[in-house]
mmCIF file of the C-alpha atoms, coordinates in Angstrom:
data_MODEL
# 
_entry.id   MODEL 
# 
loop_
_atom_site.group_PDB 
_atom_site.id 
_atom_site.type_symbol 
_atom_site.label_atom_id 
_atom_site.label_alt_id 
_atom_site.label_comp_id 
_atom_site.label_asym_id 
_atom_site.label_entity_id 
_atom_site.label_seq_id 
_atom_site.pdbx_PDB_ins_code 
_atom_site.Cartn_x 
_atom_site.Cartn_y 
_atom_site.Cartn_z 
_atom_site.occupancy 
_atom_site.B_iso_or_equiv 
_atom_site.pdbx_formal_charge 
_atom_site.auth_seq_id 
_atom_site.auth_comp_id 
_atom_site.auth_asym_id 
_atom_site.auth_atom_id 
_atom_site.pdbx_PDB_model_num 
ATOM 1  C CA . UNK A 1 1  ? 0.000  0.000  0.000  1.00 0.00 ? 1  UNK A CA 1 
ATOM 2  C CA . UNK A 1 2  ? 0.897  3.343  -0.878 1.00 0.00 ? 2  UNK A CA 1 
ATOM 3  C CA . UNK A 1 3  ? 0.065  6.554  0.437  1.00 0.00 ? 3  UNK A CA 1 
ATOM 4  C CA . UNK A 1 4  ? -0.899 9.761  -1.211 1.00 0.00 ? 4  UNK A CA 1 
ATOM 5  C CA . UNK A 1 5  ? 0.917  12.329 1.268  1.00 0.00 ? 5  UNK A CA 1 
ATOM 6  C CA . UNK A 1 6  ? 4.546  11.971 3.088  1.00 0.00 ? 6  UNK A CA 1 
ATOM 7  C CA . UNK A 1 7  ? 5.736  13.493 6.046  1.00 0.00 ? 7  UNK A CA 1 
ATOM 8  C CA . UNK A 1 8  ? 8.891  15.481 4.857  1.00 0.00 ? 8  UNK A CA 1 
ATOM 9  C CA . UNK A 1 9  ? 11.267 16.758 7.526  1.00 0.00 ? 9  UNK A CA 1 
ATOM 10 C CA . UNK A 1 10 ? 12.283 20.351 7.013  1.00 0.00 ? 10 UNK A CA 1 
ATOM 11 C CA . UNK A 1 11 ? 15.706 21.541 7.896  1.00 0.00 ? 11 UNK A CA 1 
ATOM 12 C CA . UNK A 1 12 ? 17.644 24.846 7.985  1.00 0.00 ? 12 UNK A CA 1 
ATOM 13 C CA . UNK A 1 13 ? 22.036 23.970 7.647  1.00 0.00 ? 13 UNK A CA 1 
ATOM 14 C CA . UNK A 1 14 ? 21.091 20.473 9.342  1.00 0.00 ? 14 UNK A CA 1 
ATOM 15 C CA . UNK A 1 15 ? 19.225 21.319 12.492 1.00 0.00 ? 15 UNK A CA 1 
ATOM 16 C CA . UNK A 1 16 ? 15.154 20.017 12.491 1.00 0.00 ? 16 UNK A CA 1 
ATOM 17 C CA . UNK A 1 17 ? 13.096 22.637 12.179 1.00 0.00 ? 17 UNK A CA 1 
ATOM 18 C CA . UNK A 1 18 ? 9.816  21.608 10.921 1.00 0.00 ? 18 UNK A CA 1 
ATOM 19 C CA . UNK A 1 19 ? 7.488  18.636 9.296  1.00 0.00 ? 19 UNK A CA 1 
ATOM 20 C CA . UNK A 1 20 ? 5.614  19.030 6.246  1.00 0.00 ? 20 UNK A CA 1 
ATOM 21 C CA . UNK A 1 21 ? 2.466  16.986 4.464  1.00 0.00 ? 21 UNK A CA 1 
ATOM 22 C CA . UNK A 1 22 ? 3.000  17.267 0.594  1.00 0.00 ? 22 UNK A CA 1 
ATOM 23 C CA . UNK A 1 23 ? 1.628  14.601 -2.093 1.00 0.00 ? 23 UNK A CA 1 
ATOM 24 C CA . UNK A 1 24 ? 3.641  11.399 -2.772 1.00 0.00 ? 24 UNK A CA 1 
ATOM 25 C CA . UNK A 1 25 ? 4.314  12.613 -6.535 1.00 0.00 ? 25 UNK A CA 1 
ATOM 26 C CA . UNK A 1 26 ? 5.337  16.452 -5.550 1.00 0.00 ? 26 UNK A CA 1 
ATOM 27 C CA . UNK A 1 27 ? 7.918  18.391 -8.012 1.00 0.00 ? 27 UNK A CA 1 
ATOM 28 C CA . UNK A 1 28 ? 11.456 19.661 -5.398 1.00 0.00 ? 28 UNK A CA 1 
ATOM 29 C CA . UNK A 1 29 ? 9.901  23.073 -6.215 1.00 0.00 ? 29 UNK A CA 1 
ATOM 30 C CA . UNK A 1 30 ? 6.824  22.614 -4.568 1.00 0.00 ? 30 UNK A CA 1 
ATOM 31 C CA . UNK A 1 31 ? 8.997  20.857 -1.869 1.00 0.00 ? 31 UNK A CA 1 
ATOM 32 C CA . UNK A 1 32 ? 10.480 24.336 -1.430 1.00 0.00 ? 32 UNK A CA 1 
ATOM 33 C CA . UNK A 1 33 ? 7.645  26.835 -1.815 1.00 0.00 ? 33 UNK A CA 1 
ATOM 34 C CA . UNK A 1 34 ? 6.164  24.410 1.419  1.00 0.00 ? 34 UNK A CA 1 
ATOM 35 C CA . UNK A 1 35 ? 9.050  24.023 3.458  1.00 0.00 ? 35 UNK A CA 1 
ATOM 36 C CA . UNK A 1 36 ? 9.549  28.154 3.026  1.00 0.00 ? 36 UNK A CA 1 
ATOM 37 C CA . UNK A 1 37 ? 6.353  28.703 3.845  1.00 0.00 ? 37 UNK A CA 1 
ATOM 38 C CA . UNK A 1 38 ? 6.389  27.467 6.959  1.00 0.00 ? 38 UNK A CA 1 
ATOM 39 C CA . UNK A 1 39 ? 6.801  29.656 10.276 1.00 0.00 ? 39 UNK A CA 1 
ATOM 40 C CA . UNK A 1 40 ? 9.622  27.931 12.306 1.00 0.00 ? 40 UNK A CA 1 
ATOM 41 C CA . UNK A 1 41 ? 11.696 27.803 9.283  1.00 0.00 ? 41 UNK A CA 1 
ATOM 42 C CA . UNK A 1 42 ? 11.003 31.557 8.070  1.00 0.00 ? 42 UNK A CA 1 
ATOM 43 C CA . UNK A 1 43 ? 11.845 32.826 11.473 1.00 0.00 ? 43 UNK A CA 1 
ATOM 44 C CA . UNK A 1 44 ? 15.379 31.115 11.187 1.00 0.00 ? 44 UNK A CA 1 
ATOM 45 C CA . UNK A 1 45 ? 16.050 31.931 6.992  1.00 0.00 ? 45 UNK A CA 1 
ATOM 46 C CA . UNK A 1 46 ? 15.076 36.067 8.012  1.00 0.00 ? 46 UNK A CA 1 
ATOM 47 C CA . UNK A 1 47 ? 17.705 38.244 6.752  1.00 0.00 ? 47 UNK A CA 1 
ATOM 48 C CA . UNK A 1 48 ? 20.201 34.995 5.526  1.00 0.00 ? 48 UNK A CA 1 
ATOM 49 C CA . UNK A 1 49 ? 20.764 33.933 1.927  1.00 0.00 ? 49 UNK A CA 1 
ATOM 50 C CA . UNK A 1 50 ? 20.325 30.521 1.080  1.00 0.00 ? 50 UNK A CA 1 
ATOM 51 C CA . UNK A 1 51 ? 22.982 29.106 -1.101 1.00 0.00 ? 51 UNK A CA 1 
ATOM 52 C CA . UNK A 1 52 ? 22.063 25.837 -1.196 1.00 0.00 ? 52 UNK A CA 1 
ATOM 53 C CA . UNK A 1 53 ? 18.460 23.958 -1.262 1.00 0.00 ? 53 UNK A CA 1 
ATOM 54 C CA . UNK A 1 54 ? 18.843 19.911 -0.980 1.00 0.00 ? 54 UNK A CA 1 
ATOM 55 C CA . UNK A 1 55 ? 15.662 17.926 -1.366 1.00 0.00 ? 55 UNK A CA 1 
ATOM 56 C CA . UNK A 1 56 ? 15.727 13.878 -0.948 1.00 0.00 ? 56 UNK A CA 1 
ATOM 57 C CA . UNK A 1 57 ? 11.766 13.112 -2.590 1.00 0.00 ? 57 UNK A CA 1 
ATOM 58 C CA . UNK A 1 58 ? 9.795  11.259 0.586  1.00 0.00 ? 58 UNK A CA 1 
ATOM 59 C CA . UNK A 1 59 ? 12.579 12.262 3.270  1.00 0.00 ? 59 UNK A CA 1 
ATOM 60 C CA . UNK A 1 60 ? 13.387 15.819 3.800  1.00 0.00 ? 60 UNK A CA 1 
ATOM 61 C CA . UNK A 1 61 ? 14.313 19.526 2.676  1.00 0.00 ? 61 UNK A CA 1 
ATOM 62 C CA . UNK A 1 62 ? 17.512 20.878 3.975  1.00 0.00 ? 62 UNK A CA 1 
ATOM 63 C CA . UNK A 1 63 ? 17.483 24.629 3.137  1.00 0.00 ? 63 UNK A CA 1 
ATOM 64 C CA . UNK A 1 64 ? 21.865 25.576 3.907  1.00 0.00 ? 64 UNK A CA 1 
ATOM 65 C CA . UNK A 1 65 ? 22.077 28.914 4.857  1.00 0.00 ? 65 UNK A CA 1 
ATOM 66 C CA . UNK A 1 66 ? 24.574 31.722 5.258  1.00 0.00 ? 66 UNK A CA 1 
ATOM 67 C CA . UNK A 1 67 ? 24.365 35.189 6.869  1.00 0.00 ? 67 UNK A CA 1 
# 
């Protein structure tokens, strides 16, 4: 059996910051738009560039900041 939604873990340079819901089949773009959209992790990416945005499909986000 598979399921339509994952759990994705969202972290900013490593460190757990959130858990998203996002379909099974998502693009890594929508990945991003919902794992930036998310309070906990826009409190820690204010005023910091990102230079790198890693995505493993069904896992997690790692958004590497610097800044």
């Amino acid at each position: 059996l598979s399921s339509d939604t994952v759990t994705l873990v969202v972290q900013v340079n490593g460190k757990l910051r959130d858990r998203i819901q996002a379909d099974a089949d998502a693009p890594e773009s929508e990945l991003i738009e919902l794992a930036r959209a998310s309070d906990n992790v826009r409190r820690h990416l204010d005023g910091k560039e990102v230079v790198k945005e890693v995505v493993v499909p069904g896992k997690l986000v790692n958004l590497v900041v610097k800044g």
